[in-house]
Structure formats: structure tokens, C-alpha cells
N, C-alpha and C positions, 0 to 999 in steps of 0.2 A: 758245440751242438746243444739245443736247446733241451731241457728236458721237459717232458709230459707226463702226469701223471694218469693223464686217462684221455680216452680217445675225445670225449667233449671238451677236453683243453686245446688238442690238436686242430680241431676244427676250428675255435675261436683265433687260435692265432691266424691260422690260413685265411681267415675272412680280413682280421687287420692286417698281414700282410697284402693281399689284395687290393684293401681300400687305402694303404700308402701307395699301392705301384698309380694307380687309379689316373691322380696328375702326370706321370711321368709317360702313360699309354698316350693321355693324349694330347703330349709334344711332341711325340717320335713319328718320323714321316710316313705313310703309310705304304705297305708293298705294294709291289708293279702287280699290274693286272697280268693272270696269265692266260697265253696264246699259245695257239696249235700251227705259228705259221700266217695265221689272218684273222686282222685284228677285230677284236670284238667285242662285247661290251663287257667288263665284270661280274662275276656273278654277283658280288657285294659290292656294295659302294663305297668308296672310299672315304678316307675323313674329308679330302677336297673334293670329291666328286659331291659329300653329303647335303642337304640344305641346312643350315644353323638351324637351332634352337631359337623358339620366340626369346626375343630381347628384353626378358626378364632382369630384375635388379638382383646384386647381390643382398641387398639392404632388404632385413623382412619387414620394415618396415613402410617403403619407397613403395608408394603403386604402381600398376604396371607404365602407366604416361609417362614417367619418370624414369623410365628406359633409355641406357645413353642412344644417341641416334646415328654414332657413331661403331659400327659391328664392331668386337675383337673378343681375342679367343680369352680375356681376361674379365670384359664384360658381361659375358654370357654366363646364365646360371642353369644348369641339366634337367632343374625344374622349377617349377612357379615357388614363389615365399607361400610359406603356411597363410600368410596375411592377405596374400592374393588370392590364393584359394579356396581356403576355409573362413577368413577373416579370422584366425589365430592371430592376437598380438605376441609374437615372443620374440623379447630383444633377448642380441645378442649375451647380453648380460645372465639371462634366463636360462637361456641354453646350456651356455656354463659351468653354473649352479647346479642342472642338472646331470650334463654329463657324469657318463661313467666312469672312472678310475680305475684303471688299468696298471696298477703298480703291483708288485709280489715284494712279500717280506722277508728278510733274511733271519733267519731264525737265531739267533745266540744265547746258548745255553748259560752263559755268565751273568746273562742279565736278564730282568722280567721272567722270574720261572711260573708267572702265573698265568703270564700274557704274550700276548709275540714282541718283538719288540719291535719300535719304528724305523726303523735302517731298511729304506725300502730301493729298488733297484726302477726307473726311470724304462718306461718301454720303448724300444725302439725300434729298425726293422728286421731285427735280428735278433734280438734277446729277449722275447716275454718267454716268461716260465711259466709256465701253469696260471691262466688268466682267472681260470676257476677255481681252482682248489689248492691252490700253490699258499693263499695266507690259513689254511685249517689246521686247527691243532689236530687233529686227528692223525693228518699226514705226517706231520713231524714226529709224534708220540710211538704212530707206529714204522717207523721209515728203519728198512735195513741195509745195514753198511757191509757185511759178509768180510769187514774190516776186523786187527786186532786191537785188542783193547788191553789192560793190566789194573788186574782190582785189587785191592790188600782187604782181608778178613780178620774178625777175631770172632771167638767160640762164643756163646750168651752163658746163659747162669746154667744151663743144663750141659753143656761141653758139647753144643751143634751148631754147626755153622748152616742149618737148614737147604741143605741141598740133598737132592738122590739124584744118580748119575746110570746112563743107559751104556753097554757099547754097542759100534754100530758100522760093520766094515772095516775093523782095530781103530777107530776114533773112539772116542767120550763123550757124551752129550747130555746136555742137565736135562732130566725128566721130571723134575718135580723142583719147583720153590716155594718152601715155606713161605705164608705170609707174618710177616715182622720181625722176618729171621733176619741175618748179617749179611744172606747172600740178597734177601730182596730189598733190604736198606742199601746195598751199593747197585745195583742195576743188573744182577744177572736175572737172565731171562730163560722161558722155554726153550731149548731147541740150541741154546749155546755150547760149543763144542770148547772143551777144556783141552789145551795142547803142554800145559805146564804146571805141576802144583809146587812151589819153594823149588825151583828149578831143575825138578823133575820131568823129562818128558814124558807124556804117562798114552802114547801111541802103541794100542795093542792093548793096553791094561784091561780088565776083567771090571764089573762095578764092584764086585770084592774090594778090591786092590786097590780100588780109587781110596774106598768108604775107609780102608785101612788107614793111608796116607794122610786122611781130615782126621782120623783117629791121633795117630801118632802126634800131628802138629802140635806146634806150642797154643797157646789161646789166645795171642797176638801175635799179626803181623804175617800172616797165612796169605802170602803172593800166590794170587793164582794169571796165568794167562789166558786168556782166551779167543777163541774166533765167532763173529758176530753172527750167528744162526743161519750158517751156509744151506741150508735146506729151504728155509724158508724163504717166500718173494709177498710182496702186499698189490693190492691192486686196488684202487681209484674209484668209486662207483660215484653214479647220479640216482638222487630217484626221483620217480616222475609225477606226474602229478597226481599218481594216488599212495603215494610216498613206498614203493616199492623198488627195488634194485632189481630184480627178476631172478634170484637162483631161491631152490628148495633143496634141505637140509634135514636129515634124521642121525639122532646120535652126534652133531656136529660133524657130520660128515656129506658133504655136496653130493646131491643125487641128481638134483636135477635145472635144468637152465629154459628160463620164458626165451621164446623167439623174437628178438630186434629187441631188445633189455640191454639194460646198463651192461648188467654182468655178460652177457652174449661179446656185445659189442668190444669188450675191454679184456677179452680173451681169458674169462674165468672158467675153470675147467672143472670136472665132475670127477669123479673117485679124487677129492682131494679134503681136509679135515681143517675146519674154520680153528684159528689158534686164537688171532685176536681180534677184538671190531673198536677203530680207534686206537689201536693203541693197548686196551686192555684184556688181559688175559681171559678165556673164556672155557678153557680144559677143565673139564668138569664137572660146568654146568648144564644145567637141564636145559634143554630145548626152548622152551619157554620163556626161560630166563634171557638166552642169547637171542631169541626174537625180541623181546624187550628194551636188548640195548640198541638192539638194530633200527626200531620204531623211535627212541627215544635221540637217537642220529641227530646231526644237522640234516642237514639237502643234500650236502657230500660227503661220504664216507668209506675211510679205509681199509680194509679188511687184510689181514696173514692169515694166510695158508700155508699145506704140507702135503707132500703126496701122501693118500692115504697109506699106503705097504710100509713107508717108514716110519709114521705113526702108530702104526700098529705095532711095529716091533719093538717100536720103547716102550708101548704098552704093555707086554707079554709077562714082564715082571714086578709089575709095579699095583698094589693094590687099588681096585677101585675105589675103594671107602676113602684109602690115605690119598688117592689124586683129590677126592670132596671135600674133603673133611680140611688138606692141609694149603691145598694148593692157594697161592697168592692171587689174587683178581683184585689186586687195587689200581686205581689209575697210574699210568705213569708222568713222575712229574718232570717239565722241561728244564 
């Protein structure tokens, strides 16, 4: 199955699927006319009932005189050459050069963390991924896997490995990462649920009990496991051409959505709480600020979200100041 990342990808593939079936509609012999009993005319015409097309060249170059004089379904072109019509010259060679590129890139983390890298996948009638936004770092930066992952930590020069931990339903979840602590140097993130610390199951634990357990640790070699931010999903946007996506936001929190918008269309929802745009973490900044980065976008960008009720509950115990003051917002790298 193909994946999309938003509904203006889905659309593009369905037009190049269309325009590959295109030749193949008009080989296939057309349906019998239907009758009540006594024959009658069609309502439509068939492809043999139809009259051909003016016997125009393939060649944009070829006037129309130069028309073979012989009809066939190989000769004819659906419409006049740009050269006939408008007196455009564009050879084939032009066209080319112009054409669009339709390839998606495979992202690998081992190589080019700056850039994507060129291992690209060839389109064909079945496999384009994301025509649109499938090569944006944004997508990849912020793409969640709800996969496990295993990080090993050590303590800094003050004995923390820069995490604060929520519970939530007897799970664990990081509510807060340091930025240029240990845990934001290896890649934990907002919203990541902790299932093991040095092979401790820590299902049900208190954030007491957690904060205990990084307490106790040695200062190297703090195995932790984790599950990739089961709560959270990202969603795809476009903006249009007054560089808008169409949802409003107070407190980082979705209030409301423009009619026939990016975000409408690509099923972004309201009581839900922006985590990150791109990829970057955005908890705890001011309003202003996450407009900023939103304006400062490509054309396409990725946004994590959270229902708001469980947002809020990590919240409940967690200083506002220390979410401003500590929390990591730096980019992440591939």
C-alpha cells in the first residue's frame, strides 16, 4: 500500500495514475450499446462509432500538411502541437528538460545527516509515495514510528540525565527534556513512554519512583527502553497561496479550523495541543513564537499533535517556568 502523507499527495498520485491507464482506455474495445429489446442508437458514441481527431502530427515540430494521409490509432495526436497552435517551438528535447520529476527519496539515517540522501525509488503505477512532500525534511524530522527503540545514558557533571517523567493510565511518559542533557543528546523526545529502566519494568511506577531509579543508577551505561510517543500522530499540511495551512491556536492548543484548508481537508482536529512543527519541539513556547516557525515553513509542513486531556495531565505536575526555562526546542538532526 502506498503511503500519503496528506491528502494533496493522494490526489497527485490519482491524476498520474489516470494519466498512465490513459493509453491502455484507448486500446480496449468499447462496450456494446445498451437495449430495451429494440435497437437503438447509443446514448454515447463509441470509440468506433466516434469521428477521429484532425490528423495532426506527433512531431511539435511537423505542420499540420505533414499529416500522415494514412489514418491510425498510432498517428493521431488528441491535440494540435503547441507549434500549430500557438506557433510555440518546443522540441522534444525542451520538454524534457522541463518536465517534472516525480521520484521520492529514501531517507537513511547513516548517511547525509544534513541532507536527504540520493537513493531515490523510480515512480511507477503503483508505487509513488508522497509526490509532494514525501522528499521534506520536515516529514522525516517529525515522522512517528509508535515503534521500540533502546538508548543507553550517562549522568552530566551535576548527576542528571535531564528527563522529568509523567504517569498516565500505569504507563510512564517523558514530560520534559532537558535541552543538552543526555537524554536530548540521544534522541528521547516529548511524549515517549518509558517501558524499562536497566531492566526494570517500571509499568504502574509513580514519577517518584521513576526519578528514584535515575537517582540510584550508576553514571554510565543507564539502559533505558522505550516506546516511540504512542499518543502522538503528525499530519501533512499545504499552504496556499497566502502561506497559510488554515487552523487557529491559543496556548498551543487547536481551537479552531478555516473551511476547505489544508488542515480541514487532511483531518486535523480541534481540542488537540501542537507538540511540534517540523520536527521541532514547540511546548512552551509562546504563541508568537510557534507562529513564527509556522511562517518560516517550506510550502509543506508537518505538524505533532496530542489530545488535549492528556496533555494536560502531564501537565498537572510539572512547572510552567521549568517547561520555559528547561525544555529542549532544538532541531532535530537526521
Amino acid at each position: 500500500m502506498s503511503l500519503y502523507p496528506s491528502l494533496e499527495d493522494m490526489k497527485v498520485d490519482q491524476m498520474h495514475k489516470a494519466q498512465l491507464s490513459y493509453p491502455q482506455l484507448m486500446t480496449e474495445p468499447a462496450m456494446p450499446a445498451l437495449t430495451r429489446g429494440v435497437p437503438s442508437a447509443p446514448m454515447y458514441p463509441s470509440f468506433e462509432t466516434a469521428s477521429p481527431p484532425p490528423p495532426y502530427s506527433l512531431s511539435p515540430t511537423a505542420p499540420p500538411s505533414a499529416a500522415p494521409k494514412t489514418v491510425t490509432p498510432g498517428s493521431l495526436a488528441l491535440y494540435p502541437t503547441m507549434d500549430d497552435f500557438m506557433g510555440l517551438e518546443l522540441s522534444p528535447e525542451v520538454l524534457r528538460a522541463n518536465m517534472l520529476d516525480y521520484t521520492v527519496s529514501v531517507p537513511n539515517v547513516a548517511e547525509a545527516p544534513a541532507a536527504l540522501p540520493q537513493q531515490s525509488i523510480t515512480v511507477g503505477e503503483h508505487n509513488m509515495v508522497a509526490p509532494l512532500s514525501g522528499q521534506t525534511l520536515g516529514l522525516h524530522r517529525a515522522q512517528v514510528t509508535h515503534g521500540l527503540r533502546e538508548v543507553t545514558l550517562c549522568k552530566d557533571a551535576a548527576g542528571k540525565v535531564g528527563l522529568r517523567v509523567c504517569a498516565v493510565n500505569k504507563g510512564v511518559f517523558v514530560s520534559v527534556v532537558s535541552r543538552d542533557s543526555p537524554a536530548a543528546l540521544c534522541g528521547i523526545r516529548f511524549g515517549d513512554q518509558i517501558l524499562q529502566i536497566n531492566g526494570v519494568s517500571v509499568a504502574g511506577y509513580s514519577m517518584s519512583q521513576v526519578h528514584d531509579l535515575f537517582r540510584k543508577s550508576t553514571v554510565n551505561g543507564i539502559n533505558i527502553i522505550l516506546r516511540d510517543r504512542p499518543f502522538e500522530r503528525t499530519i501533512t499540511l499545504h499552504k496556499d497561496s497566502m502561506g497559510q495551512v488554515g487552523f487557529q491556536f491559543k496556548s498551543g492548543k487547536i481551537t479552531g479550523l478555516v473551511k476547505d484548508s489544508s488542515a480541514a481537508r487532511n483531518g486535523l482536529l480541534t481540542e488537540h495541543n501542537l507538540l511540534e512543527v517540523d520536527g521541532q519541539n514547540v511546548v512552551g513556547l509562546k504563541d508568537k513564537e510557534i507562529t513564527a516557525l509556522i511562517e518560516k515553513a517550506p510550502t509543506v509542513i508537518t505538524i505533532t499533535i496530542i489530545p488535549s486531556f492528556i496533555f494536560e495531565h502531564m501537565m498537572t505536575k510539572i512547572s510552567p517556568h521549568l517547561i520555559k526555562s528547561k525544555m529542549d526546542h532544538s532541531v532535530p538532526m537526521l
